[in-house]
N, C-alpha and C positions, 0 to 999 in steps of 0.2 A: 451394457453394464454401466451402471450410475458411479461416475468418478469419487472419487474417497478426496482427490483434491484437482484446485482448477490454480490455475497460474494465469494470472493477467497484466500484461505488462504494457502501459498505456504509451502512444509513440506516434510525437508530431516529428517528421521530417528527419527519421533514426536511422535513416538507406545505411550509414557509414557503422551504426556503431551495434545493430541487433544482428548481422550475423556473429557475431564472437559472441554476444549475449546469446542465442539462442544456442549455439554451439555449446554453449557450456549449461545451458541447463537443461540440453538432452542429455546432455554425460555421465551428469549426476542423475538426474531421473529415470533415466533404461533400465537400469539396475533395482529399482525398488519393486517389491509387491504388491503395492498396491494400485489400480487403476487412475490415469491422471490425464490431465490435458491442459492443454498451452494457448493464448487466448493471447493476440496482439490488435489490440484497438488503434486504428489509424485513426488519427483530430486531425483532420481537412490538410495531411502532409502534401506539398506541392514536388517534394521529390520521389524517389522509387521506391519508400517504403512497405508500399502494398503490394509492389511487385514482387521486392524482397521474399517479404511472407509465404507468397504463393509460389516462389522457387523453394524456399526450404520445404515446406509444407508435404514437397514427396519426399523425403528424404528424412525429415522428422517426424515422429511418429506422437498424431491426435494436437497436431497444430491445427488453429482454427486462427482467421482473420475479420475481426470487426470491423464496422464503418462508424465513425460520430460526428456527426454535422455540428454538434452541440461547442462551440468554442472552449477550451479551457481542462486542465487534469483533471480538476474533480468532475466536471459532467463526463469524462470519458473513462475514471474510474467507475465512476456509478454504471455505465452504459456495461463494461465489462462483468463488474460483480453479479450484478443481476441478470446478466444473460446466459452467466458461468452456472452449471449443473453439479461442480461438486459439495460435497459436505462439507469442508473447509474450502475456503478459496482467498488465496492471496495476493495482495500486490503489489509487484514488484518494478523497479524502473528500469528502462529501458537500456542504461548505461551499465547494469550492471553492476552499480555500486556495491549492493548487497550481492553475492552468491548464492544460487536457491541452496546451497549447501548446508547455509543457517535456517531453510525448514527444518532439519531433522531435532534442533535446537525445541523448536515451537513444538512439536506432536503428546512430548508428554502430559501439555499441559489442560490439554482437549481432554474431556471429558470421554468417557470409553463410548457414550452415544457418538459420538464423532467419526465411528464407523472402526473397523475391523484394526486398521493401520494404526489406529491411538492406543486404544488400551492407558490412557490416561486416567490418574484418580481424582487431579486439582478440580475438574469441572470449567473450565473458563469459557467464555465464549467468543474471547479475542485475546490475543496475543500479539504483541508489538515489539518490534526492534527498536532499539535506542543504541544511540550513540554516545550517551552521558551517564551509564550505569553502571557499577564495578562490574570491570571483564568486558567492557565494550574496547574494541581499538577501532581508532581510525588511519588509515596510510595513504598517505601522508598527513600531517595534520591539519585543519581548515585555516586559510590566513585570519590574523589574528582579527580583523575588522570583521569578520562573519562567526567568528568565535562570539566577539564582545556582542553583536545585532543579534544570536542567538540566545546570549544568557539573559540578554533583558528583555528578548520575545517571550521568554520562555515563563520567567517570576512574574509576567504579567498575567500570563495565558494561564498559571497555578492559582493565581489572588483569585482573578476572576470566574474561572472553570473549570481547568482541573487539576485537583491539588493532590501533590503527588505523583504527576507522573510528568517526566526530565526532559522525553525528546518526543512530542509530538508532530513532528515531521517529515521523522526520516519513512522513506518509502518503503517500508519492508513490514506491511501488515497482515495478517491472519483473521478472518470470522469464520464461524460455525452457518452453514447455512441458513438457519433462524436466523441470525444476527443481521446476515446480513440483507434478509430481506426483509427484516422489518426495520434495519436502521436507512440502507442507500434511497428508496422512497419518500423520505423525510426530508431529504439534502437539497438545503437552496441555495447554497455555494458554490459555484462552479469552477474557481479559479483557485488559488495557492490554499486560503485559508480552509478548504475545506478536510483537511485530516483534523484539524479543532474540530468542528462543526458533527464528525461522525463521532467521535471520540465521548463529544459533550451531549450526544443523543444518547450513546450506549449506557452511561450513566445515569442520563434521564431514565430509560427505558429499562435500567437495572441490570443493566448486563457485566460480569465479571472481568475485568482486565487485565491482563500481567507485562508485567515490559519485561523484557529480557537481553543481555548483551549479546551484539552482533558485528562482526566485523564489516567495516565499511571503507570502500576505496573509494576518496575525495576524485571526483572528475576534474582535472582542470577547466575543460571546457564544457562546465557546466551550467544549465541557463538562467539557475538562481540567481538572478542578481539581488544586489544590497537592494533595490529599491523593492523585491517581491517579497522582503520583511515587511517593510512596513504597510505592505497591502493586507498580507497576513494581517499586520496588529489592525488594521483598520474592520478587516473581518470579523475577526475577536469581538471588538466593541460591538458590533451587529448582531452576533449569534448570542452574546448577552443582552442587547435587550429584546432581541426575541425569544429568550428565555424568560425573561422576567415577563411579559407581554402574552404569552400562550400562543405565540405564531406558529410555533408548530402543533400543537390542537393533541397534544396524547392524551 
């Protein structure tokens, strides 16, 4: 049976922190009606993460374990999306931050082609969490230095790209199957900046976007550093002028 949704959760060196991640989102998802499955992409992890996977894997039901040689989140998003079978498929990080709890958030706003489980009438073909939209919390809230490097990521990444939408980064995204196999194809970013990069293709390609609030637990030890802003904004400036340049060839 072809999945109604795929969960991919992308994971360098996560041994310590994906079983309570997965634990919790077989919890929530056992209970649902419709067909799904769980998809953890190992990026070149040198600790037990793949081991991890393949001990829960009898015990969770429609776990599946990725390999990507490809360095960096965005090549091993990409690697999951596209090798993910469902009609929606989303992803999520490995830490947790996000609860798959806030898909039930995203369903209405799928289009009723989006398989049995929507019944939505908006039509979108992507759906995004944000962390900066009324009715999003964050707990506890980001130090304020990642606060202030995100609102000026952020009024840059709107002048240039996409205007209108608040939190292009946080990890908690939704495509329609279309979506996403004619946007993750396109992606020549491999590294931080590449949630810009799919976001500013979906656009190009006309695809509908909604952000919606979601609750998100701040990891203390989590591997954004202050410096993988400014790699982000460095990206930005490159996905603009290969907008403006036709690099990607639509």
């Amino acid at each position: 049976m072809k999945p109604y949704l795929s969960v991919i959760i992308p994971a360098y060196n996560e041994a310590k922190r994906l079983p309570l991640t997965l634990v919790d989102i077989d919890r929530h998802l056992r209970g649902v009606k419709y067909f799904y499955e769980i998809i953890v992409v190992n990026n070149n992890s040198t600790d037990a993460t793949a081991e991890v996977v393949e001990r829960f894997s009898h015990i969770i039901k429609n776990l599946k374990l990725l390999n990507c040689k490809v360095p960096g989140k965005g090549a091993t998003v990409k690697r999951g999306l596209l090798e993910a079978k469902g009609e929606i498929r989303l992803f999520t990080d490995a830490d947790n931050s996000t609860s798959i709890d806030q898909f039930s958030k995203m369903i209405p706003y799928f289009s009723a082609k989006g398989g049995s489980a929507s019944g939505g009438k908006d039509g979108y073909d992507i759906v995004i969490g944000s962390r900066d939209v009324p009715g999003a919390k964050m707990i506890p809230p980001q130090p304020w230095y990642k606060r202030f490097a995100g609102n000026v990521g952020n009024l840059i990444i709107q002048i240039l790209l996409l205007p209108g939408i608040w939190d292009t980064q946080c990890g908690f995204k939704a495509f329609t199957e279309e979506a996403a196999l004619k946007i993750f194809p396109l992606m020549k970013i491999e590294r931080w900046g590449f949630d810009v990069e799919i976001l500013t293709l979906a656009k190009l390609l006309g695809y509908k976007i909604k952000e919606i609030p979601v609750v998100w637990v701040n990891d203390p030890f989590s591997r954004v550093k202050l410096s993988s802003y400014f790699q982000v904004l460095l990206e930005v400036f490159k996905i603009k002028w290969w907008t403006i340049t036709n690099k990607y060839r639509l």
